[in-house]
ZAMARGU-4260 file (C-alpha; in steps of 0.2 Angstrom, whole numbers, plus 5000, padded with zeros to 4 digits):
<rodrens>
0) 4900/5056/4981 | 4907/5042/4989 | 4892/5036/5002 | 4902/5023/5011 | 4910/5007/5012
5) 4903/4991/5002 | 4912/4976/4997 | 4909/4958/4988 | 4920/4945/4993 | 4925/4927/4986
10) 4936/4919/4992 | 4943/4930/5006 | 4951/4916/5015 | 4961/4920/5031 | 4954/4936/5040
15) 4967/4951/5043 | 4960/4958/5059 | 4966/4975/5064 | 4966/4970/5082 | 4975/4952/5081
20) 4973/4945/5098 | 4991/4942/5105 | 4989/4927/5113 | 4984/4919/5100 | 4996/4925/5086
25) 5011/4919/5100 | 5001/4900/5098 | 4999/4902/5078 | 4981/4903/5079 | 4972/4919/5073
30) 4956/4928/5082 | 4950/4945/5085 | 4955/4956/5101 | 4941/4963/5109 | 4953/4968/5127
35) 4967/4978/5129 | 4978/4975/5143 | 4987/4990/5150 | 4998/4983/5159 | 5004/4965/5150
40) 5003/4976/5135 | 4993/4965/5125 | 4976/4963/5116 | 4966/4946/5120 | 4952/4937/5114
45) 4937/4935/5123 | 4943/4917/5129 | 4962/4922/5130 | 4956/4937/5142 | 4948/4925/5155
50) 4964/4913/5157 | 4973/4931/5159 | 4961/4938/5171 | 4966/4922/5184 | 4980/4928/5187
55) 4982/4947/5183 | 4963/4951/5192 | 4971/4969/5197 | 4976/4972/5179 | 4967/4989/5171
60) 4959/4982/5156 | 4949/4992/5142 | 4938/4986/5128 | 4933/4990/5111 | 4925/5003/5114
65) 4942/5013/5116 | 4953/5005/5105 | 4960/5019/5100 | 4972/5020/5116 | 4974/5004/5115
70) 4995/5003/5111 | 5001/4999/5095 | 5004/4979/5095 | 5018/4970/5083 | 5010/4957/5071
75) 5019/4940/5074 | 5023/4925/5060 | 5010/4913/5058 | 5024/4900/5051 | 5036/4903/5068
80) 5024/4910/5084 | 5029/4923/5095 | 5040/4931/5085 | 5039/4947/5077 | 5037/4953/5058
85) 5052/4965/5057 | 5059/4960/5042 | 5053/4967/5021 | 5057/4960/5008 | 5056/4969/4993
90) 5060/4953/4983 | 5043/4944/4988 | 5036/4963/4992 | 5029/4955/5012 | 5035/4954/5029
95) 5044/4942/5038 | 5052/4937/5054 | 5071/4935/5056 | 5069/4916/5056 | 5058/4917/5039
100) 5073/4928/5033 | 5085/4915/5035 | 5075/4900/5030 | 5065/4906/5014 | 5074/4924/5010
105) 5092/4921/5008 | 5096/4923/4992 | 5083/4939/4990 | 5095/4955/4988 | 5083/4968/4995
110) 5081/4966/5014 | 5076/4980/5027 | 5071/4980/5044 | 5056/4991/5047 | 5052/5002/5060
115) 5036/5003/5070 | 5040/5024/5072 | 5035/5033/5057 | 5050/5049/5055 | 5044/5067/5058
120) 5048/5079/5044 | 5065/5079/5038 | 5075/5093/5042 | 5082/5094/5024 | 5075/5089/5008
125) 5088/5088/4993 | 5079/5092/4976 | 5084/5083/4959 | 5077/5083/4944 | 5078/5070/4933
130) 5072/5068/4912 | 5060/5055/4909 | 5065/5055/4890 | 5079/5046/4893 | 5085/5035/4881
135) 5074/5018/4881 | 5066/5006/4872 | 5051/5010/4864 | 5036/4997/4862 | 5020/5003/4852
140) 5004/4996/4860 | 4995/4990/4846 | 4982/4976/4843 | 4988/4965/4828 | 4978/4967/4813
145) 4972/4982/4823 | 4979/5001/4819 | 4971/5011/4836 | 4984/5011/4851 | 4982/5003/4870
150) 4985/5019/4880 | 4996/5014/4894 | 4987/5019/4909 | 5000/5015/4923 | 5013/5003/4927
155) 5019/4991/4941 | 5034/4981/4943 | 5029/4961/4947 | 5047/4957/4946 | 5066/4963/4947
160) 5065/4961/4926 | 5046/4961/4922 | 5033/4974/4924 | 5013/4976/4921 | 5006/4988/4911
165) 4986/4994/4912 | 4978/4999/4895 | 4961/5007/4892 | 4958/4994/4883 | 4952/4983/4898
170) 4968/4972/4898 | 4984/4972/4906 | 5000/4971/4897 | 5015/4959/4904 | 5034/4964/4896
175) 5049/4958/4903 | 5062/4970/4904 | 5081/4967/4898 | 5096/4981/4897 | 5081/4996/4893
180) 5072/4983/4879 | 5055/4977/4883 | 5048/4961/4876 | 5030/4958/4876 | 5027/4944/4888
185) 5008/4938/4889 | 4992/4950/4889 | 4977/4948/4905 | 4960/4952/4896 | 4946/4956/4909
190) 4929/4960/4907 | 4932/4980/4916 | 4943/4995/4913 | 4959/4993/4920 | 4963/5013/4928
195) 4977/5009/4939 | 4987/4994/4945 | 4996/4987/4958 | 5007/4971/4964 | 5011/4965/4981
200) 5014/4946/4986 | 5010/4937/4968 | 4993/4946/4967 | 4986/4961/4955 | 4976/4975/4961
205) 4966/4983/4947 | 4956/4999/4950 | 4939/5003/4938 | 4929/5017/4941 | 4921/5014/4958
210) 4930/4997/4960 | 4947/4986/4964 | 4950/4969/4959 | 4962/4958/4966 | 4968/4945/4956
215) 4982/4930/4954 | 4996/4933/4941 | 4984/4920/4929 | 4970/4929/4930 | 4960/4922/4941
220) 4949/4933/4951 | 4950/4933/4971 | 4938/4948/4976 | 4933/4963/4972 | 4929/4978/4986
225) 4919/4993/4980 | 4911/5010/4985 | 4923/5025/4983 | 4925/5038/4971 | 4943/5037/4968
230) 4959/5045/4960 | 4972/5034/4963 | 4976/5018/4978 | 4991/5010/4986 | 4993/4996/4997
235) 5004/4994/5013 | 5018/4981/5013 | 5009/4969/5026 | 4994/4968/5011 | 4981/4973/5022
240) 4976/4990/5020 | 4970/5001/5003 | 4974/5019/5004 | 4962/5027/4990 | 4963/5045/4985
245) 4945/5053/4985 | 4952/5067/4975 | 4931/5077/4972 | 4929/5077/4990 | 4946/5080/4996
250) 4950/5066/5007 | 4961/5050/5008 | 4951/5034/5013 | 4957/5021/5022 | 4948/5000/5021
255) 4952/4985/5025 | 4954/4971/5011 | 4935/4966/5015 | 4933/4984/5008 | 4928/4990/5024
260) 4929/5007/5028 | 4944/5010/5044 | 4946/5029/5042 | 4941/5045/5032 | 4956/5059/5031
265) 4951/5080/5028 | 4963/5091/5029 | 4967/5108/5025 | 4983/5103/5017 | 4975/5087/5007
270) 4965/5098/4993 | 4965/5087/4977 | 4973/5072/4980 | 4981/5062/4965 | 4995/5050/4970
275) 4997/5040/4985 | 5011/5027/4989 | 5018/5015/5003 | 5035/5014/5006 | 5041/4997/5014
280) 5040/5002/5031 | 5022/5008/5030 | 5025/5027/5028 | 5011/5035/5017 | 5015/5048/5005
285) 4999/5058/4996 | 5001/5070/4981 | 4991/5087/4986 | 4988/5092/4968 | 4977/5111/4972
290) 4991/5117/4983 | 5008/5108/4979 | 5009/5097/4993 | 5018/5080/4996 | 5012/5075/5014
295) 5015/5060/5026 | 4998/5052/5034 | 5002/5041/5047 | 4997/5020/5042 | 4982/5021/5050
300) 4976/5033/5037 | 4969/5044/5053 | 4982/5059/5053 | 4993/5070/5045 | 5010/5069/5052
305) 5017/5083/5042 | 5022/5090/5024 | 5035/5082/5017 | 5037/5095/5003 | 5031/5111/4994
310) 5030/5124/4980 | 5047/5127/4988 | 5053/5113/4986 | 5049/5113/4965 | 5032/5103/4969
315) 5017/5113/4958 | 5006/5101/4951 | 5010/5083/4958 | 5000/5068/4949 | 5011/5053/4954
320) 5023/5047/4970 | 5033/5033/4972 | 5044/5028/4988 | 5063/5024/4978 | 5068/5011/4991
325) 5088/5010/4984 | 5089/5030/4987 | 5077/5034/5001 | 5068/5045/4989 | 5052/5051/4984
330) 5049/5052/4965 | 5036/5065/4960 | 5028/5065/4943 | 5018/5082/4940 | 5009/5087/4927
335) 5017/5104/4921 | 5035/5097/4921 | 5041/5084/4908 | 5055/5082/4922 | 5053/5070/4937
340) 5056/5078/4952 | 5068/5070/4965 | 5066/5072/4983 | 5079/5063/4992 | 5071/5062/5010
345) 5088/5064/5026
</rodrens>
């Protein structure tokens, strides 16, 4: 059983804090809120508060202690102050602000602007189905001079023509793709298994056993954060959050990328969890594997906002999501099905 948060660090470098203080982020410098200003709307530092408090004395202000009420306070861009991160760009898979967009992102095809609400339930959920033996190019994964297979474990795209592959053979596998045909690229051997893997902002995630790994695209390794038993992870667009599926004890974990722990999620409706995924404006999707289940946790990994889908809606066994930006959709791999199940979310 997972016993808590742990976490080894090198290298961190800048600290994401989950309670930026506002004041600073709107002067490019970066420090932890500790007050909450009910009326200004902002969070301030323990110095940023005291110039505040000259001339806002009769303002209500709260602390730590109930950050939880505190209201939910846009991040701003450390390259241009004061203005906000509104802007994804699938492209470079982060967050911008409208002036980062026009400056640095304007040849980059896929551009949405997010949305701090996260969308109830929708209404209508169209089902398609979909055969993954679709006509493609096949690439065995065999060691030369060496007859026993790598075993693709799962895949990740790094690029709009290249994606990484993780092999039980504690290595990952980098193939450019080109009209369906893949072409082996280079090979990452590390020194752990290699269980799942992800990409966001020119960095690997790989998960083994207990443990993820961030790395650059060379191989060099950034930090590791450990301590969960875990199925399956995502990260959220902005980089600084895991979701982590804890899918013995029925829960969806929530850290920081110091690997420390920010929420715990039980719910009736989360019993097996397999998959998880982001989708670029922060919505969480998780696979209920036990009762056939694709629900919605809110990004702070504290609530269920509500079921997405069900054994109505063709889900039995889901061991995989993904969040298909072009279409809006939800694409759910299961393990009873050869098919992938399409839910196009209205």
């Amino acid at each position: 059983m997972a016993t808590g948060f742990s976490a080894s660090v090198l290298n961190a470098g800048d600290f994401e804090y989950d309670f930026p203080c506002t004041e600073c982020q709107e002067h490019g410098l970066n420090s932890e809120a500790v007050y909450f200003c009910q009326q200004c709307y902002s969070q301030f530092c323990g110095l940023c508060v005291k110039q505040h408090d000259r001339f806002y004395q009769k303002h209500p202000i709260i602390g730590t202690e109930k950050n939880e009420t505190w209201g939910k306070v846009k991040s701003t861009c450390k390259m241009h102050p004061g203005e906000e991160m509104t802007v994804f760009c699938s492209d470079h898979r982060q967050t911008c602000c409208v002036t980062c967009q026009k400056e640095l992102h304007g040849q980059c095809q896929l551009l949405q602007h997010t949305s701090p609400k996260l969308p109830p339930r929708p209404s209508s959920v169209k089902i398609g189905e979909t055969n993954v033996n679709a006509q493609c190019d096949l690439f065995p994964l065999k060691q030369k001079h060496d007859e026993s297979q790598m075993k693709p474990w799962e895949i990740c795209a790094v690029s709009d023509n290249q994606v990484a592959i993780s092999t039980e053979r504690k290595a990952i596998l980098f193939f450019n793709v080109n009209n369906s045909k893949l072409k082996m690229d280079r090979k990452l051997k590390l020194f752990h298994d290699c269980d799942h893997v992800s990409y966001l902002a020119d960095q690997l995630y790989v998960a083994s056993n207990r443990t993820v790994y961030q790395y650059t695209l060379t191989g060099q390794r950034v930090r590791k954060m450990d301590g969960w038993d875990m199925w399956g992870f995502a990260l959220n667009p902005d980089g600084n959050r895991l979701y982590i599926t804890d899918f013995d004890n029925n829960r969806l974990l929530t850290a920081d990328m110091h690997g420390r722990g920010l929420a715990i999620l039980a719910d009736e409706d989360i019993k097996g969890p397999t998959g998880v995924c982001v989708s670029p404006c922060g919505k969480v999707f998780v696979c209920g594997s036990h009762f056939g289940t694709i629900i919605q946790i809110d990004s702070e990994g504290k609530h269920k906002l509500s079921i997405q889908a069900t054994k109505e809606d063709r889900v039995s066994s889901p061991l995989s999501v993904y969040f298909d930006i072009r279409t809006s959709s939800l694409l759910v791999g299961q393990s009873d099905d050869a098919d992938l199940l399409v839910l196009i979310l209205k």
